[in-house]
DRENBAMAR-378828 format. One record per residue (C-alpha): y, x, z; residue in one letter; residue number from 1. Coordinates in nm, 4 decimals, padded with zeros to 6 digits, always signed. Example, Ala and Ser with C-alpha at 12.3 -4.5 7.8 and 13.67 -1.06 7.14 Angstrom:
<recs>
         yy         xx         zz   aa     i
   -00.4500   +01.2300   +00.7800    a     1
   -00.1060   +01.3670   +00.7140    s     2
</recs>
This chain:
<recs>
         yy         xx         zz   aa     i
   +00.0000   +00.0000   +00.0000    x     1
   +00.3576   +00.1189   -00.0698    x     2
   +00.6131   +00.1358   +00.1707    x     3
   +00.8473   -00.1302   +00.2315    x     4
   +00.6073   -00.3645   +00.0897    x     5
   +00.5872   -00.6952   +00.2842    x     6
   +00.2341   -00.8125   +00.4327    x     7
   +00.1910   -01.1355   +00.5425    x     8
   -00.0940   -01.2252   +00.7412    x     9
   -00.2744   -01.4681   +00.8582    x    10
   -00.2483   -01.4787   +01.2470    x    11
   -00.5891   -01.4404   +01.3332    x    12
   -00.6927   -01.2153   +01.0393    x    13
   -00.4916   -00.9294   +01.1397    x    14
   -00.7251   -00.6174   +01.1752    x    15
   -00.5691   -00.3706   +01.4654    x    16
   -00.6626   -00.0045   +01.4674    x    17
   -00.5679   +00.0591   +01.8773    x    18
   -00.7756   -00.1563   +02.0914    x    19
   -00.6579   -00.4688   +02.1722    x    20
   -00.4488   -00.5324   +02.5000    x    21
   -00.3223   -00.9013   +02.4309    x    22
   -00.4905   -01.2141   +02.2919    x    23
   -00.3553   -01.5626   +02.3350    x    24
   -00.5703   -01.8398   +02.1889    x    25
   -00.5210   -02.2097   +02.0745    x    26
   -00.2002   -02.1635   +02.2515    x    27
   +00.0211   -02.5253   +02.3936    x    28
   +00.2841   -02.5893   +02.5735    x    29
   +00.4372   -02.9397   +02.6248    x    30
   +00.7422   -03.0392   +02.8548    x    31
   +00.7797   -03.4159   +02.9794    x    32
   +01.1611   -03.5116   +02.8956    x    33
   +01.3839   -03.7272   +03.1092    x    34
   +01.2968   -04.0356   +02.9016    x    35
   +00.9388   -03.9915   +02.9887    x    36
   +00.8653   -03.8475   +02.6170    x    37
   +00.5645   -03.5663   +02.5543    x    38
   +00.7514   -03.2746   +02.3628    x    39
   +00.5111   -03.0046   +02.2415    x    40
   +00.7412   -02.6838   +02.2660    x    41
   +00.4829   -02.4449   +02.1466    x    42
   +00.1372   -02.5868   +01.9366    x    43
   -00.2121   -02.3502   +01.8639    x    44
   -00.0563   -01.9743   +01.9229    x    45
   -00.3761   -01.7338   +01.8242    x    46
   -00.2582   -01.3626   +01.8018    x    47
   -00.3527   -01.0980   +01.9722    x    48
   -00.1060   -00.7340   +01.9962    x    49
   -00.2431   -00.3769   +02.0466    x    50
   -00.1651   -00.1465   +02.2784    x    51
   +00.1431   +00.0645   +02.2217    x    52
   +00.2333   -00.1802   +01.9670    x    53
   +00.5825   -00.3562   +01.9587    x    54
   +00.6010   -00.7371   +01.8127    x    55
   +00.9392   -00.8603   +01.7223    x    56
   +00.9250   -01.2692   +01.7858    x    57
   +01.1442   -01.3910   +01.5517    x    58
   +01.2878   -01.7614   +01.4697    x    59
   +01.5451   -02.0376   +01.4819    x    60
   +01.6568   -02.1358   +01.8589    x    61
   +01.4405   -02.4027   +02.0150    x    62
   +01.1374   -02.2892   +01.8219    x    63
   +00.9810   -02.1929   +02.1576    x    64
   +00.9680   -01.7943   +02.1678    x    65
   +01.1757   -01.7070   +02.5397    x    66
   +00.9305   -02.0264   +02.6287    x    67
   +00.5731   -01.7693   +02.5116    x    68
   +00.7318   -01.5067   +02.7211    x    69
   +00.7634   -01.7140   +03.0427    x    70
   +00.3586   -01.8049   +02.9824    x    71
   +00.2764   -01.4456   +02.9178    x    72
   +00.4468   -01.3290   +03.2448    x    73
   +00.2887   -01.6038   +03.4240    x    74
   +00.6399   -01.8100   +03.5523    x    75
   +00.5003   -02.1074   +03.3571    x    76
   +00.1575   -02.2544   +03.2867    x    77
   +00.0112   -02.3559   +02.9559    x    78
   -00.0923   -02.7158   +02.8685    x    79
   -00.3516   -02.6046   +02.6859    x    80
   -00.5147   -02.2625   +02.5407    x    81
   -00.6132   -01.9014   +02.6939    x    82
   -00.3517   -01.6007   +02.7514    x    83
   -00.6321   -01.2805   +02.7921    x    84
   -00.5163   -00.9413   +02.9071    x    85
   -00.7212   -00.7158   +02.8988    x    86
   -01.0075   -00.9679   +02.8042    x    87
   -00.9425   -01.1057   +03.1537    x    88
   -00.7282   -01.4506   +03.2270    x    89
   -00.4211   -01.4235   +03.2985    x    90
   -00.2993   -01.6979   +03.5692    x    91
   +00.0048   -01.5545   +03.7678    x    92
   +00.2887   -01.3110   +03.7609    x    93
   +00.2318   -00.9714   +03.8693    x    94
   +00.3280   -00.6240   +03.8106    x    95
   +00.0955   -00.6185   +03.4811    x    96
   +00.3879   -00.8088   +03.2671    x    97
   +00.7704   -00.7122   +03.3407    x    98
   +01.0439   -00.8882   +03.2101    x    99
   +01.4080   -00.7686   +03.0555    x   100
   +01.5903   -01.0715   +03.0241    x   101
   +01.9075   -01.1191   +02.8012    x   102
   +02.1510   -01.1621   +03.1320    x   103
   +02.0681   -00.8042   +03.3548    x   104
   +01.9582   -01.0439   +03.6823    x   105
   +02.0364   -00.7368   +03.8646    x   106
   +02.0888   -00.7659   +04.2722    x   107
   +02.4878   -00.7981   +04.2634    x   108
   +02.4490   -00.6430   +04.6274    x   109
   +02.2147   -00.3855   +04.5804    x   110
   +02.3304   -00.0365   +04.4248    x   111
   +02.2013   +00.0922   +04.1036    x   112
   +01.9699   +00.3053   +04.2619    x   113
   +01.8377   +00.0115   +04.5553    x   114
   +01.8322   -00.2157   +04.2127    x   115
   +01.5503   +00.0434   +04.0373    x   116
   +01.3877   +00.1123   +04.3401    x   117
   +01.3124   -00.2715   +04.4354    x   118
   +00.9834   -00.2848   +04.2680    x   119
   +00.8615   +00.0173   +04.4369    x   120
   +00.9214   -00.1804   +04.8226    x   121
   +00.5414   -00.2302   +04.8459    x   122
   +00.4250   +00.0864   +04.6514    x   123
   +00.1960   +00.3693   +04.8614    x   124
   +00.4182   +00.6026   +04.7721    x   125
   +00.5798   +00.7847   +05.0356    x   126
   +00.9365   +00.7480   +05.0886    x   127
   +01.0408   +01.0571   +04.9440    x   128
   +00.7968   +00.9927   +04.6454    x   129
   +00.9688   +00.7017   +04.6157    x   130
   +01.3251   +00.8551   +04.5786    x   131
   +01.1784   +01.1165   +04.3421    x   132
   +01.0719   +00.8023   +04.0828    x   133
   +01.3888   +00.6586   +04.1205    x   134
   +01.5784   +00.9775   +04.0479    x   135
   +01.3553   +01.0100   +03.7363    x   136
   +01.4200   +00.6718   +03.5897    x   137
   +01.8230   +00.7196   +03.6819    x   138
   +01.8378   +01.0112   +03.4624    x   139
   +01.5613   +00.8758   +03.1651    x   140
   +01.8575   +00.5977   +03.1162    x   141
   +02.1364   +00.8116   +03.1326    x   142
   +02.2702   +00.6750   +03.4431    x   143
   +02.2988   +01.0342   +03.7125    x   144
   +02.5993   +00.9769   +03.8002    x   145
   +02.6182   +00.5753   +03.9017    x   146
   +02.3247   +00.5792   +04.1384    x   147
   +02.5339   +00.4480   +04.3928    x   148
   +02.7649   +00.1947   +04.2004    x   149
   +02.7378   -00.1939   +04.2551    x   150
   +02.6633   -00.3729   +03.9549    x   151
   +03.0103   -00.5418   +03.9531    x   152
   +03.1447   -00.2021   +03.8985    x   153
   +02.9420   -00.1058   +03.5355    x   154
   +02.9685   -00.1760   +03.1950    x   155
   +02.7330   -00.4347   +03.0423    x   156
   +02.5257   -00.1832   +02.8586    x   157
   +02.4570   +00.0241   +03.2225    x   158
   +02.3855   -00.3091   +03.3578    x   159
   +02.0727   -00.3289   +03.0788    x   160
   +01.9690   -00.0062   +03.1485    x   161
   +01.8942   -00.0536   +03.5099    x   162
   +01.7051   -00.3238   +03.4161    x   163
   +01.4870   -00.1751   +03.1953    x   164
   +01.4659   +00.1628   +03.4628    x   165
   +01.3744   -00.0921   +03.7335    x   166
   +01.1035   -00.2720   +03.5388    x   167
   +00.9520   +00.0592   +03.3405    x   168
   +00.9253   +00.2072   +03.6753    x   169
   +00.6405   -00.0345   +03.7551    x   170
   +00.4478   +00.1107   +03.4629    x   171
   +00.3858   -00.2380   +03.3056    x   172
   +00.1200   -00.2481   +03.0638    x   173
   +00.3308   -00.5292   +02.8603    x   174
   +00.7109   -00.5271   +02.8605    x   175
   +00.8544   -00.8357   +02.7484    x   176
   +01.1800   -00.8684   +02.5979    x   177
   +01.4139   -01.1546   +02.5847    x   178
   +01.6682   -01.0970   +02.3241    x   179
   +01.7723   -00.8073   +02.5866    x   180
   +02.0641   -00.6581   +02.3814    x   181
   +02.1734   -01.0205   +02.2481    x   182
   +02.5039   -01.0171   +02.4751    x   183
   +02.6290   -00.6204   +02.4003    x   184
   +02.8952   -00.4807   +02.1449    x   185
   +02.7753   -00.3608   +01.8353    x   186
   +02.8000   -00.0027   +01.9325    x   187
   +02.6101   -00.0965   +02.2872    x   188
   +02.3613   -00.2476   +02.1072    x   189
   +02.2674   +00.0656   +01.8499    x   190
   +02.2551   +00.2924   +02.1650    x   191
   +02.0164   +00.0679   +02.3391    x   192
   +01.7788   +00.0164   +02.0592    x   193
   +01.7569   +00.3727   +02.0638    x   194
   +01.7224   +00.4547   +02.4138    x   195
   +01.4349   +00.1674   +02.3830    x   196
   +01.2854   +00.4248   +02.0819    x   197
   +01.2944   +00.7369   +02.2619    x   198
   +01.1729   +00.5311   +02.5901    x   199
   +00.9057   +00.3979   +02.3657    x   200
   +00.7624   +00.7945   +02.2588    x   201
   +00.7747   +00.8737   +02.6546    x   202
   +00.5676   +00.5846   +02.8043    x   203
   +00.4143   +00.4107   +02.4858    x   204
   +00.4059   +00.0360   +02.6683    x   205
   +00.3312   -00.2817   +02.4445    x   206
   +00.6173   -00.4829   +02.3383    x   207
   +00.6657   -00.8186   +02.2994    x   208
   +01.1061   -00.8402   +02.1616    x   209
   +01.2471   -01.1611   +02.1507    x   210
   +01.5845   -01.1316   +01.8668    x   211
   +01.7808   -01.3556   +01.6457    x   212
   +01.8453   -01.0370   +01.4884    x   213
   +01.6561   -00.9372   +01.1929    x   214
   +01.7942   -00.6025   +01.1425    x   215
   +01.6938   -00.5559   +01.5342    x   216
   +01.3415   -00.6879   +01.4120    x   217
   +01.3254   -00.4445   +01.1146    x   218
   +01.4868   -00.1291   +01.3260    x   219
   +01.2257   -00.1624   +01.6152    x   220
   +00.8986   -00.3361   +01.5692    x   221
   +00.5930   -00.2630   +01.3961    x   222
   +00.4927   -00.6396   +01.3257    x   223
   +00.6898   -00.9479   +01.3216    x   224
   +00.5810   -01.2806   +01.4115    x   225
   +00.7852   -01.5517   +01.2191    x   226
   +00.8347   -01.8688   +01.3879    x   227
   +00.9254   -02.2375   +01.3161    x   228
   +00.9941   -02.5616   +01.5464    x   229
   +00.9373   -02.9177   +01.5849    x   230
   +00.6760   -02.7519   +01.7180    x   231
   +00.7208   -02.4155   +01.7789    x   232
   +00.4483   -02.2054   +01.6285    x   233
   +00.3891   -01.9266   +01.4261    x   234
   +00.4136   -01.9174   +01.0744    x   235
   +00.4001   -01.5983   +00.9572    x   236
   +00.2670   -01.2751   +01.0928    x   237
   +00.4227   -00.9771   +00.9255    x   238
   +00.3583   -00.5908   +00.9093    x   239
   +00.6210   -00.3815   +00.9175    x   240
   +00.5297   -00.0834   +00.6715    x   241
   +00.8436   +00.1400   +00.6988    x   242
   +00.8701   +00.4952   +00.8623    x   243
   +00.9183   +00.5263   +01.2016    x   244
   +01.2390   +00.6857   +01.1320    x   245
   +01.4663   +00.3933   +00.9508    x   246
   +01.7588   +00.3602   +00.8092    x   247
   +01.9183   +00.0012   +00.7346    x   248
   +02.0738   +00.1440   +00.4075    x   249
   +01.7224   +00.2456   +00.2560    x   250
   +01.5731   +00.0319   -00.0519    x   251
   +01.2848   -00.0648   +00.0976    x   252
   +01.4261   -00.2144   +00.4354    x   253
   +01.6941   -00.4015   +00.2746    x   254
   +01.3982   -00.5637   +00.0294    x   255
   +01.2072   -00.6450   +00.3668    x   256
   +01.5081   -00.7646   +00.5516    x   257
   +01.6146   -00.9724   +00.2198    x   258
   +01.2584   -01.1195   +00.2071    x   259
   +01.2104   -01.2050   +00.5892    x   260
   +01.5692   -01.3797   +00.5676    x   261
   +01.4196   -01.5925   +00.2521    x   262
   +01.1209   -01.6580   +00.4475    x   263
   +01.3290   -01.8271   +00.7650    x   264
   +01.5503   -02.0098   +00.5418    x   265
   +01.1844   -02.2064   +00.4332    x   266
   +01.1647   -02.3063   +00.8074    x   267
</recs>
């Protein structure tokens, strides 16, 4: 296959080299409304993700995608279906599934450093262990110097990337991502799709991204899963065949990005 060429697959036909670490089968989720109504929000997800791999979810709003990543970290439960890590059921939240969320939902009263360290309160480690992980993750986003500093008193951009220290700190085998950039300035955004790269080659977790974006989509992940609403479900699973290295300017990502926006204008 040529690069830049666009593979679309069929959700369950997909053939992963790296073992699998994900599967979610025959996936539902239905809400009651106020008027007493059934609404299916999500209808049959199948697709499973490998490890190391990073799936961009991408779609319209309301087509159910920030709703899969509350049932794979566990906040919600399905109506229907299996979510398998592992090849074992997953029923509640737990340290196995972190979430980045679009808003930082950092501790307003807790320093930068007290926000990273949180998850590490009921760790073994000892204390000074502890500090030494914190320290680490401080300097892996760039943030020495504002250990001590309040969330108030940072930018936006910091704000995300003591998020991200505080959940990659727990070693997560999945990371999901809720459109975690969505709210930054252009030039925030570029640096924090490529501190997610080179955090990417230093701890190699599975992604799931949530983005509106599909540059973002393009830039970061390695498949895309194309969804539509009224239900939400997938219908398209795509391959991302470019380098690792990309450029938006190159031929073959602005075929791919002109093709993927074709495809969600069918939706």
């Amino acid at each position: 296959m040529s690069r830049g060429h666009l593979q679309i697959i069929h959700p369950r036909q997909d053939i992963i080299a790296e073992p699998v670490i994900l599967e979610v089968n025959g996936l539902v989720k239905r809400f009651t409304s106020d008027a007493n109504e059934q609404i299916s929000a999500l209808k049959d997800l199948s697709f499973s993700v490998a490890q190391k791999e990073l799936v961009c979810l991408l779609g319209p709003s309301g087509c159910g995608k920030s709703t899969l990543l509350k049932l794979l970290a566990g906040f919600i439960k399905p109506s229907a279906g299996k979510i398998l890590l592992n090849g074992e059921p997953m029923h509640h939240p737990g340290p196995a599934c972190c979430m980045v969320f679009q808003e930082d939902a950092l501790f307003p009263w807790l320093t930068v450093r007290e926000n990273i360290a949180f998850g590490l309160v009921n760790s073994p480690l000892s204390r000074r262990r502890k500090r030494q992980e914190v320290d680490r993750f401080i300097d892996l986003v760039g943030l020495s110097d504002f250990g001590d500093y309040l969330p108030r008193e940072i930018s936006g951009g910091m704000k995300q990337r003591v998020a991200l220290a505080r959940v990659l700190i727990l070693q997560p085998r999945i990371l999901l991502m809720d459109e975690p950039f969505a709210a930054l300035d252009a030039q925030t955004r570029e640096q924090m799709q490529s501190l997610l790269q080179e955090l990417r080659r230093q701890f190699a977790p599975t992604i799931l991204f949530v983005t509106h974006d599909v540059t973002e989509a393009l830039l970061l992940g390695e498949r895309i899963l194309l969804f539509d609403k009224n239900p939400g479900r997938i219908s398209h699973d795509i391959k991302v065949d470019l380098p690792k290295i990309r450029s938006i300017n190159h031929e073959a990502f602005l075929r791919l990005r002109t093709r993927i926006n074709d495809l969600l204008k069918k939706e």
